[in-house]
PDB file of N, CA, C and O in Angstrom:
ATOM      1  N   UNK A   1       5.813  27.808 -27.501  1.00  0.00           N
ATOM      2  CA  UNK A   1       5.422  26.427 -27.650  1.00  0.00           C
ATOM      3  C   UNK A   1       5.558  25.709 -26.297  1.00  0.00           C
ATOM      4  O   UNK A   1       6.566  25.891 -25.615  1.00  0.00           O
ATOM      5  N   UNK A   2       4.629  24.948 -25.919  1.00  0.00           N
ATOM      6  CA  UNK A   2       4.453  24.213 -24.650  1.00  0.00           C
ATOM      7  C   UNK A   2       4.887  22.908 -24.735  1.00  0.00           C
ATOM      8  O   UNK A   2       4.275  22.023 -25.334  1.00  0.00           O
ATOM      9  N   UNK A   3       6.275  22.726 -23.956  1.00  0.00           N
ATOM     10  CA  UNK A   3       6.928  21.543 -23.758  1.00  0.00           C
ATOM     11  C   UNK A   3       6.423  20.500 -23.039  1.00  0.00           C
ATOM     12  O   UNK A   3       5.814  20.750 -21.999  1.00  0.00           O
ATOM     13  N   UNK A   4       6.606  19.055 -23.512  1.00  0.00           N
ATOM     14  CA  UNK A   4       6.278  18.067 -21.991  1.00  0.00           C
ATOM     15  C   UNK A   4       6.980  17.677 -21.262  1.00  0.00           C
ATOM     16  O   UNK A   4       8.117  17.440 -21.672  1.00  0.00           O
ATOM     17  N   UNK A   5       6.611  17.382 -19.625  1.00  0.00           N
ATOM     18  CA  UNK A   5       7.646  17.402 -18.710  1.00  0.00           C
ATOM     19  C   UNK A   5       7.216  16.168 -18.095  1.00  0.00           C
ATOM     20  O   UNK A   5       6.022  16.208 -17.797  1.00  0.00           O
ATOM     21  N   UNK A   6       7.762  15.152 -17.824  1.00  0.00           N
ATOM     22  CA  UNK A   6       7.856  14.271 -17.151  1.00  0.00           C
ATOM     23  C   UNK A   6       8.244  14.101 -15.601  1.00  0.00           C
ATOM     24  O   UNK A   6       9.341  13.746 -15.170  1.00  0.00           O
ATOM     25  N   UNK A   7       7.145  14.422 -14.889  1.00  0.00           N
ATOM     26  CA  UNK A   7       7.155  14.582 -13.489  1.00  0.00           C
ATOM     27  C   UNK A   7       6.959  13.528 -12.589  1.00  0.00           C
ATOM     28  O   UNK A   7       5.780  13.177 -12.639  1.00  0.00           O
ATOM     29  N   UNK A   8       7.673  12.814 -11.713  1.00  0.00           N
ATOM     30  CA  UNK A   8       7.942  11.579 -11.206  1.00  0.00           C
ATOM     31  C   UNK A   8       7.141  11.851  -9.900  1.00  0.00           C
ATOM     32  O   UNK A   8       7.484  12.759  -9.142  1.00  0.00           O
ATOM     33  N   UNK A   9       6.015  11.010  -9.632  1.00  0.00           N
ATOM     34  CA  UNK A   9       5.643  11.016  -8.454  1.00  0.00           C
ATOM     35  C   UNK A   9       5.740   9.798  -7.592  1.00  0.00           C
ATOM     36  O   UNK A   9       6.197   8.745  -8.036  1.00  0.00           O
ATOM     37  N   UNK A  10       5.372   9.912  -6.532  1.00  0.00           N
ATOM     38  CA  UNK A  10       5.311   8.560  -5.745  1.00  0.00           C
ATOM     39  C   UNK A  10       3.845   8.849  -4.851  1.00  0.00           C
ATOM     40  O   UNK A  10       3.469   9.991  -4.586  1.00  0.00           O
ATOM     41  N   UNK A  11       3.181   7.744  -4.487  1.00  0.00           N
ATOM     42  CA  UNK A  11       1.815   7.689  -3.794  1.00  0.00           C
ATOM     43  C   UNK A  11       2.264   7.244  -2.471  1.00  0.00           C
ATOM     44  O   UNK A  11       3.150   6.413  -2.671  1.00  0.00           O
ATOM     45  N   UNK A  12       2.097   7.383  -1.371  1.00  0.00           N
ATOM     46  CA  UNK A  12       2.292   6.591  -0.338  1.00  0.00           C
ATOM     47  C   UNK A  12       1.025   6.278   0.415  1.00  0.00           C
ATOM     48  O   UNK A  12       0.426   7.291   0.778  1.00  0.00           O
ATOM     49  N   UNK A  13       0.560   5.325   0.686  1.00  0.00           N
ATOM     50  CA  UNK A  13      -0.680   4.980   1.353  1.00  0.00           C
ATOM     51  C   UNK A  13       0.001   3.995   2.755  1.00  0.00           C
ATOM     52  O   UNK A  13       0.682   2.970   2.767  1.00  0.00           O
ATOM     53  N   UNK A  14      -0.566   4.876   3.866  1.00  0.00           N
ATOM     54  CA  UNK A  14       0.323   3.989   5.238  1.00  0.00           C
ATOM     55  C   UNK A  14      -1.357   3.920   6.206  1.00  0.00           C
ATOM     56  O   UNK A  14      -2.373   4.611   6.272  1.00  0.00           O
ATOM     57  N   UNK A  15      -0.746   2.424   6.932  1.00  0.00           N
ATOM     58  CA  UNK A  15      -1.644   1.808   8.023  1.00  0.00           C
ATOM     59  C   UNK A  15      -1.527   0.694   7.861  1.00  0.00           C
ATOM     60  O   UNK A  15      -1.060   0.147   6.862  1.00  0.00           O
ATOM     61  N   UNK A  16      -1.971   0.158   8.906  1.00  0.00           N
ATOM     62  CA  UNK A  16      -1.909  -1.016   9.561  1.00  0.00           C
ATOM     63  C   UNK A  16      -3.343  -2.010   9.627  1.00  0.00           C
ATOM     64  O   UNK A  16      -4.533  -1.863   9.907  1.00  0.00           O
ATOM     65  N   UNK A  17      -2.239  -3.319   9.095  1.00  0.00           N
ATOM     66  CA  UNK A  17      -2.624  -4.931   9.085  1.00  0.00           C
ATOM     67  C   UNK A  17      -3.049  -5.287  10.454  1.00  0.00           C
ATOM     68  O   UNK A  17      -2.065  -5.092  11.167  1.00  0.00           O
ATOM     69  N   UNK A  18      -3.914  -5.662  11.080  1.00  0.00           N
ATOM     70  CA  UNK A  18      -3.979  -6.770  12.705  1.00  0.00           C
ATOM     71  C   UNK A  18      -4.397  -7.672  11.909  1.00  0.00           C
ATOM     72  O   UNK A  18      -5.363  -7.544  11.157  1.00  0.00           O
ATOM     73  N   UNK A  19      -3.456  -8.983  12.057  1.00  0.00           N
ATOM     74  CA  UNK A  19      -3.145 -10.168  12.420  1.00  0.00           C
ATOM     75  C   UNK A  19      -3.150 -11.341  13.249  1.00  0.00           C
ATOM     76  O   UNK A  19      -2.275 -11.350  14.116  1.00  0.00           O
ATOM     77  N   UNK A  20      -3.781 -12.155  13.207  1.00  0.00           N
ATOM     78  CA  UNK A  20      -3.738 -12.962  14.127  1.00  0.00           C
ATOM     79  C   UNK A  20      -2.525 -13.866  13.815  1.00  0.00           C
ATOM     80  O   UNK A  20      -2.492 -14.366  12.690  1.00  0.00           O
ATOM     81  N   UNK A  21      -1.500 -14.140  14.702  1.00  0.00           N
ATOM     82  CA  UNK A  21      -0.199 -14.896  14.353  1.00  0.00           C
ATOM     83  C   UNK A  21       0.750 -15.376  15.085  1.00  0.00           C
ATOM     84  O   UNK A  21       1.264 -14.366  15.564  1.00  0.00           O
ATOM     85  N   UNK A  22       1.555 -16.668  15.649  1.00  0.00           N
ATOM     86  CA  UNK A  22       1.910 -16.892  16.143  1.00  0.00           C
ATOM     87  C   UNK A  22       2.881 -16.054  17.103  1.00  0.00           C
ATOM     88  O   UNK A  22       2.829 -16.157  18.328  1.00  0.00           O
ATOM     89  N   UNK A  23       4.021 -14.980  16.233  1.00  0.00           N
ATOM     90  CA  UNK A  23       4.787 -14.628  16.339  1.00  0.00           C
ATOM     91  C   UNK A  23       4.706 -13.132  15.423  1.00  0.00           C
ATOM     92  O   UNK A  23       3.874 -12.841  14.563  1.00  0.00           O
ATOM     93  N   UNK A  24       5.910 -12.278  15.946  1.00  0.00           N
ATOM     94  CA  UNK A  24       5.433 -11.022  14.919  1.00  0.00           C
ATOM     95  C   UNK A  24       6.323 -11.345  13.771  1.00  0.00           C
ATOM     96  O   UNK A  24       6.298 -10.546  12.834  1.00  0.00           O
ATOM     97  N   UNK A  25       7.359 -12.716  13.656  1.00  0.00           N
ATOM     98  CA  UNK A  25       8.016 -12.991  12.245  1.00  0.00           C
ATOM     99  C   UNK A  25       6.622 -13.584  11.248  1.00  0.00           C
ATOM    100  O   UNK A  25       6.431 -13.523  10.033  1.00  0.00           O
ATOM    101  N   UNK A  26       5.694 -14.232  12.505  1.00  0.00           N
ATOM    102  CA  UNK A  26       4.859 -14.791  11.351  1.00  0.00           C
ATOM    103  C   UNK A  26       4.148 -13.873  10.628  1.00  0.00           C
ATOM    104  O   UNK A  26       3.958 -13.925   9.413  1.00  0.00           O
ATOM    105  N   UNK A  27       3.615 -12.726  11.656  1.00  0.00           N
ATOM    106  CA  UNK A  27       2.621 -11.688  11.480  1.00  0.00           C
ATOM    107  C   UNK A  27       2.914 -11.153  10.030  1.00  0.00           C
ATOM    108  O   UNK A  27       2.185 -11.168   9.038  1.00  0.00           O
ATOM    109  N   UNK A  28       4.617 -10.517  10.252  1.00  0.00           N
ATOM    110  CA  UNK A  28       4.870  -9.929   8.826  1.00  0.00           C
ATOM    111  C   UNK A  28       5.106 -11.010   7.390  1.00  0.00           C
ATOM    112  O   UNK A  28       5.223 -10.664   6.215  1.00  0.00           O
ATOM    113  N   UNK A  29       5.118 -11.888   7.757  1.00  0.00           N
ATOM    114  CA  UNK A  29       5.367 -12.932   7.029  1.00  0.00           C
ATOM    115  C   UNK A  29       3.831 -12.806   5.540  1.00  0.00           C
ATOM    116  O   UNK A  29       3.685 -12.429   4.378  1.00  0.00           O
ATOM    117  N   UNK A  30       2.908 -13.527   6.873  1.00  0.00           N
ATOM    118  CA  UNK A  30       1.508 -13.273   6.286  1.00  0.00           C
ATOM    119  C   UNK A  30       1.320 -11.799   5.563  1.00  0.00           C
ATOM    120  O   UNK A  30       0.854 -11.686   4.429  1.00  0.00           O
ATOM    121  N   UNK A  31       1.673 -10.878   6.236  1.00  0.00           N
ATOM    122  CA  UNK A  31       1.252  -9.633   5.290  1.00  0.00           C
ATOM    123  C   UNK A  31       2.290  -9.657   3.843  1.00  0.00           C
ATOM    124  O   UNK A  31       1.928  -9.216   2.752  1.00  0.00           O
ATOM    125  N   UNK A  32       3.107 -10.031   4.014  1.00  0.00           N
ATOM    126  CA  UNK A  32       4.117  -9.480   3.168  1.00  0.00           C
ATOM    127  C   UNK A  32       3.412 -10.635   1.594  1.00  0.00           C
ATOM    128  O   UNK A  32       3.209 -10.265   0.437  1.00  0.00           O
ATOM    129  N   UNK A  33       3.195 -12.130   2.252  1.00  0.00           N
ATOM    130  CA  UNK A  33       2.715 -12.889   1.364  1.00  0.00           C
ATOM    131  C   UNK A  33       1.603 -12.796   0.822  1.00  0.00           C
ATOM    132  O   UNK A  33       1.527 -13.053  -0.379  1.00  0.00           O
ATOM    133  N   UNK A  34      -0.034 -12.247   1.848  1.00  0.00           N
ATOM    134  CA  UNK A  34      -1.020 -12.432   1.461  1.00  0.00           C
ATOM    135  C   UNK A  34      -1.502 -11.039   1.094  1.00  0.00           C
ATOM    136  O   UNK A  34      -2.605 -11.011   0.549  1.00  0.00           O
ATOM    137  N   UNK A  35      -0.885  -9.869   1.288  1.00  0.00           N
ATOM    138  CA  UNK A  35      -1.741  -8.322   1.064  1.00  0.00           C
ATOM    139  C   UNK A  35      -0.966  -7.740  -0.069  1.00  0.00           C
ATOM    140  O   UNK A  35       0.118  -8.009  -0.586  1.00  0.00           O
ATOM    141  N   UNK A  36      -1.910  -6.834  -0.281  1.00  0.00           N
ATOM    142  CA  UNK A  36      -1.387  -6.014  -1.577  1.00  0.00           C
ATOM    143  C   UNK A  36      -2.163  -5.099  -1.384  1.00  0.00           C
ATOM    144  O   UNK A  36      -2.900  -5.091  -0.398  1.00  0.00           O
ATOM    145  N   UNK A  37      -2.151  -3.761  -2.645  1.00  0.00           N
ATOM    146  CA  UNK A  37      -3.190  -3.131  -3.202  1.00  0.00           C
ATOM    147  C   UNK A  37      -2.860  -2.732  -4.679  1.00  0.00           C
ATOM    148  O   UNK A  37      -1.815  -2.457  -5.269  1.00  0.00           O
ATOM    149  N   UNK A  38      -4.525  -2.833  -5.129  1.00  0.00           N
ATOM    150  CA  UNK A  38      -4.025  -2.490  -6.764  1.00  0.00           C
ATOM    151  C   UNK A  38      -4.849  -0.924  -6.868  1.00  0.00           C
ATOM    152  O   UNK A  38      -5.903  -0.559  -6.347  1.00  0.00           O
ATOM    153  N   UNK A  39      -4.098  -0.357  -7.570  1.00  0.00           N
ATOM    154  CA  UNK A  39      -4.786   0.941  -8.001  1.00  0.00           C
ATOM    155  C   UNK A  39      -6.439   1.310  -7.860  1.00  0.00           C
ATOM    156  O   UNK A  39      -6.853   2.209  -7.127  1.00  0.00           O
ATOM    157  N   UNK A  40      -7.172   0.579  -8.573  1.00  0.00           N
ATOM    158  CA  UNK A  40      -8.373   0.478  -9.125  1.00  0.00           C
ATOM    159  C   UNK A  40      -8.851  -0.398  -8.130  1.00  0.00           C
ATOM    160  O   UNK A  40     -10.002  -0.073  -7.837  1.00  0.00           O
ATOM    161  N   UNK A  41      -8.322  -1.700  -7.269  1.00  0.00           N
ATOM    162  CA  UNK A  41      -9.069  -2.370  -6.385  1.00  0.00           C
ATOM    163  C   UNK A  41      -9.110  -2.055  -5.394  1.00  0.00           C
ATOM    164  O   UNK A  41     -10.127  -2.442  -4.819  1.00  0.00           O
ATOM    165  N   UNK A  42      -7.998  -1.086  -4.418  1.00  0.00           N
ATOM    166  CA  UNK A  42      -8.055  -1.198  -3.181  1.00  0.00           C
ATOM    167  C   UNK A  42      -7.352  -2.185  -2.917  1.00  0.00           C
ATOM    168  O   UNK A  42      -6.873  -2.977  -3.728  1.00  0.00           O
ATOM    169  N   UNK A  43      -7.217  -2.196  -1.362  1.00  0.00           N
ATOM    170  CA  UNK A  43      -6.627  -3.290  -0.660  1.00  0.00           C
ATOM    171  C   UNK A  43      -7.310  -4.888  -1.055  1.00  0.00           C
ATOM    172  O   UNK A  43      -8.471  -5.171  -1.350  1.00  0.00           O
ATOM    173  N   UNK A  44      -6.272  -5.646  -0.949  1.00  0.00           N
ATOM    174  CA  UNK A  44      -7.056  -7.223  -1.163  1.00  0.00           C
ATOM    175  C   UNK A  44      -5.731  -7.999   0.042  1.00  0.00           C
ATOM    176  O   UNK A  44      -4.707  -7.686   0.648  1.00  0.00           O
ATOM    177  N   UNK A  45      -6.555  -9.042  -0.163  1.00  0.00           N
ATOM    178  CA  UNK A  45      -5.808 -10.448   1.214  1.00  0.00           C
ATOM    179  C   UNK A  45      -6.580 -11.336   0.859  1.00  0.00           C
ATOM    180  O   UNK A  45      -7.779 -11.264   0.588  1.00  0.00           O
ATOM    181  N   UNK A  46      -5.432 -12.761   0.857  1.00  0.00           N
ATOM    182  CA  UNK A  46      -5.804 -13.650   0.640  1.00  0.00           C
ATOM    183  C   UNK A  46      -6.721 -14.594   2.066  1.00  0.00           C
ATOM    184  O   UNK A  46      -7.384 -15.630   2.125  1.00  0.00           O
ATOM    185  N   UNK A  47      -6.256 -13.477   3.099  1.00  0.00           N
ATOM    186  CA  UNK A  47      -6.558 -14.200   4.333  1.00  0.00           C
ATOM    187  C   UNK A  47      -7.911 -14.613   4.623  1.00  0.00           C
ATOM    188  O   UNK A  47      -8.532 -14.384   3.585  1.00  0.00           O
ATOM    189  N   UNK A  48      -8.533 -14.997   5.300  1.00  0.00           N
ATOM    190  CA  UNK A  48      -9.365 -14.822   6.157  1.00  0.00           C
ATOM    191  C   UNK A  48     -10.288 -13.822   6.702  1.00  0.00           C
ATOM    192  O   UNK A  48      -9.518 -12.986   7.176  1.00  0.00           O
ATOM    193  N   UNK A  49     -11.412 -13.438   6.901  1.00  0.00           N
ATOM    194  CA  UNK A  49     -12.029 -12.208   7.965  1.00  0.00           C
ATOM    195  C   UNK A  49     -11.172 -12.823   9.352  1.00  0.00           C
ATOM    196  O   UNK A  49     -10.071 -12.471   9.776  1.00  0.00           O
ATOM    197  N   UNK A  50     -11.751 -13.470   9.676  1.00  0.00           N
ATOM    198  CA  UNK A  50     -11.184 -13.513  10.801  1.00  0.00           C
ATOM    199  C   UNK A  50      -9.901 -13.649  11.486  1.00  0.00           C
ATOM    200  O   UNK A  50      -9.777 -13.920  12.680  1.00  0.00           O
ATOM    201  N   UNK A  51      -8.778 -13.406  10.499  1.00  0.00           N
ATOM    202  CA  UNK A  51      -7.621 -14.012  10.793  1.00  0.00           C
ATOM    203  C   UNK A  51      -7.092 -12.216  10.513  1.00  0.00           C
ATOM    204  O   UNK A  51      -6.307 -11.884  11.402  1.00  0.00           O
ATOM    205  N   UNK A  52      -7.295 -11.388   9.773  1.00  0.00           N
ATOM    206  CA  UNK A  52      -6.987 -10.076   9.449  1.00  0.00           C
ATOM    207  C   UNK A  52      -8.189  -8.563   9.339  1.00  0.00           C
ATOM    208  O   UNK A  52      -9.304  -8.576   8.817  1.00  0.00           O
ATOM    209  N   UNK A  53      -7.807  -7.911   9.709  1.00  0.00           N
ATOM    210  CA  UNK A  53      -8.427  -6.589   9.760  1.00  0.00           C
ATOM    211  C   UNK A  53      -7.061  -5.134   9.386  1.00  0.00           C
ATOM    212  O   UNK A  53      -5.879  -4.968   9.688  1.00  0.00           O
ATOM    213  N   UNK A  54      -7.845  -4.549   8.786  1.00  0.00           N
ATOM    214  CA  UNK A  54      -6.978  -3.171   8.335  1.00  0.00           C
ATOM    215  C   UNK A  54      -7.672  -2.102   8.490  1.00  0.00           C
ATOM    216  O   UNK A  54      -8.901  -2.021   8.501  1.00  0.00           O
ATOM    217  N   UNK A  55      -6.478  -0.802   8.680  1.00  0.00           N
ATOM    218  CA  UNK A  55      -7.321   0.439   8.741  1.00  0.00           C
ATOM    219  C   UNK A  55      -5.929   1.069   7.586  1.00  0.00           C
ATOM    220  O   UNK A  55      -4.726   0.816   7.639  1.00  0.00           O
ATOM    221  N   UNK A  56      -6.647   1.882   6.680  1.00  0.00           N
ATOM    222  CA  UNK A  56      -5.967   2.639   5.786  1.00  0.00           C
ATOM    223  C   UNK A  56      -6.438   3.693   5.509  1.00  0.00           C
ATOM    224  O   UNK A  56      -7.658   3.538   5.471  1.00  0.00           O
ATOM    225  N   UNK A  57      -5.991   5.405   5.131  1.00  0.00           N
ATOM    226  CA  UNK A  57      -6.319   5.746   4.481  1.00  0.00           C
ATOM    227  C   UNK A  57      -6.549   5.794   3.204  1.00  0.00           C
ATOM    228  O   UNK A  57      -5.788   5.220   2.426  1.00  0.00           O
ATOM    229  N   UNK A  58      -7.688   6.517   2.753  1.00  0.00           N
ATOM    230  CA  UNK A  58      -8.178   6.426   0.893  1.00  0.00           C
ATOM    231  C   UNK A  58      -6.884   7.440   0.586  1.00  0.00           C
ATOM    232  O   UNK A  58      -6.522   7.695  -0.563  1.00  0.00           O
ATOM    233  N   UNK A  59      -6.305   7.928   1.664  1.00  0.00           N
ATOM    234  CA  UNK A  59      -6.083   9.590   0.527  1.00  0.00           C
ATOM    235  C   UNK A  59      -4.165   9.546   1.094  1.00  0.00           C
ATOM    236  O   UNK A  59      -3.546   9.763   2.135  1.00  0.00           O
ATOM    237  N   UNK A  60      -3.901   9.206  -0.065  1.00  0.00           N
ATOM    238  CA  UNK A  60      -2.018   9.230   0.265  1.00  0.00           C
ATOM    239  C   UNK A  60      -1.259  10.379   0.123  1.00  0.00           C
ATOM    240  O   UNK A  60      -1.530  11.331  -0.608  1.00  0.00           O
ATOM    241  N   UNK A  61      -0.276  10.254   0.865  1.00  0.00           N
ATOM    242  CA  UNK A  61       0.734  11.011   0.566  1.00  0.00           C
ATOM    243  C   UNK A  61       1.430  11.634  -0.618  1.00  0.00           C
ATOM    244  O   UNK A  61       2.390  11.003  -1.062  1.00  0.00           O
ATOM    245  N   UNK A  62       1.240  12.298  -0.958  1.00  0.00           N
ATOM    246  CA  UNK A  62       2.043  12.687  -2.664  1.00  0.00           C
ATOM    247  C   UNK A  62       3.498  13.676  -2.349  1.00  0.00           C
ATOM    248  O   UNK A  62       3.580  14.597  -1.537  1.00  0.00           O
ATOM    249  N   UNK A  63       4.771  13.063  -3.428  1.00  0.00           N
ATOM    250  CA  UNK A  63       5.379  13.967  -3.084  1.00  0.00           C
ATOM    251  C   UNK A  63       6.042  13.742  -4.666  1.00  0.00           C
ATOM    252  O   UNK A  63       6.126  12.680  -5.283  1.00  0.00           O
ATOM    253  N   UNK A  64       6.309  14.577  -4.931  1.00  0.00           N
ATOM    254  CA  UNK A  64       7.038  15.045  -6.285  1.00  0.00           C
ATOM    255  C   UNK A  64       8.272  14.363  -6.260  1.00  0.00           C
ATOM    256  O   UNK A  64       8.728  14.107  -5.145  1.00  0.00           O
ATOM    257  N   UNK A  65       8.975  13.980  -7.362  1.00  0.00           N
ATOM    258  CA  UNK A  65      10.731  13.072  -7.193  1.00  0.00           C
ATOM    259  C   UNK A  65      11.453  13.530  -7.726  1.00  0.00           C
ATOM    260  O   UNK A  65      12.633  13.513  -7.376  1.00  0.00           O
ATOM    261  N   UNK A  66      10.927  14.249  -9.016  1.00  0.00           N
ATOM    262  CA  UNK A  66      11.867  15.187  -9.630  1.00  0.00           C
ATOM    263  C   UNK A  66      11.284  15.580 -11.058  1.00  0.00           C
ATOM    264  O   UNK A  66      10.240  14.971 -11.290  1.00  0.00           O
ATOM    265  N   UNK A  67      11.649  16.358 -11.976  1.00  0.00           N
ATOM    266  CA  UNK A  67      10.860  17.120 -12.738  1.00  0.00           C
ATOM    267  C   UNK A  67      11.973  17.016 -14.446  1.00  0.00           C
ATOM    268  O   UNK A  67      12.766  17.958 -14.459  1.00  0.00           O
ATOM    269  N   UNK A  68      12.082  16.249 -15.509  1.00  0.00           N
ATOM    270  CA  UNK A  68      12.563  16.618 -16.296  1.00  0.00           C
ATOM    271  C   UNK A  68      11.957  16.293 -17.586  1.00  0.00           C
ATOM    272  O   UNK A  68      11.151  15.382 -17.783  1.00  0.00           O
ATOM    273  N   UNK A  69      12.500  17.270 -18.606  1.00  0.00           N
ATOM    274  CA  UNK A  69      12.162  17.138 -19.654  1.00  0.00           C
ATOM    275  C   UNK A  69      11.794  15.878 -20.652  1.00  0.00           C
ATOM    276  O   UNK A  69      11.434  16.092 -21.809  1.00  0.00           O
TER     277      UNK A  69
END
């Protein structure tokens, strides 16, 4: 009989925000307030074109967390 296993993953998707910003407290400030990403949408910002640009990969990191019953 075939058990189910509850396997914990994590996604990591890394790259970088440019910002236009006073300071680099402001820089992270703005990202931390205005960016996100949702599963199904992709990246979003409340910002501006002209105030932000990003480069990301589509394809993340996967790593397993642990494996139990």
């Amino acid at each position: 009989m075939e058990k189910v296993y509850k396997v914990k993953t994590r996604f990591v998707f890394e790259g970088v925000f440019e910002v236009k910003a006073s300071s680099r407290v402001e820089a992270r400030q703005m990202v931390q307030d205005n960016c996100g990403m949702v599963l199904h949408s992709g990246i979003q910002t409340t910002l501006e074109d002209d105030v932000i640009d990003w480069n990301f990969s589509c394809h993340p990191d996967k790593k397993i967390v642990s494996v139990v019953k």
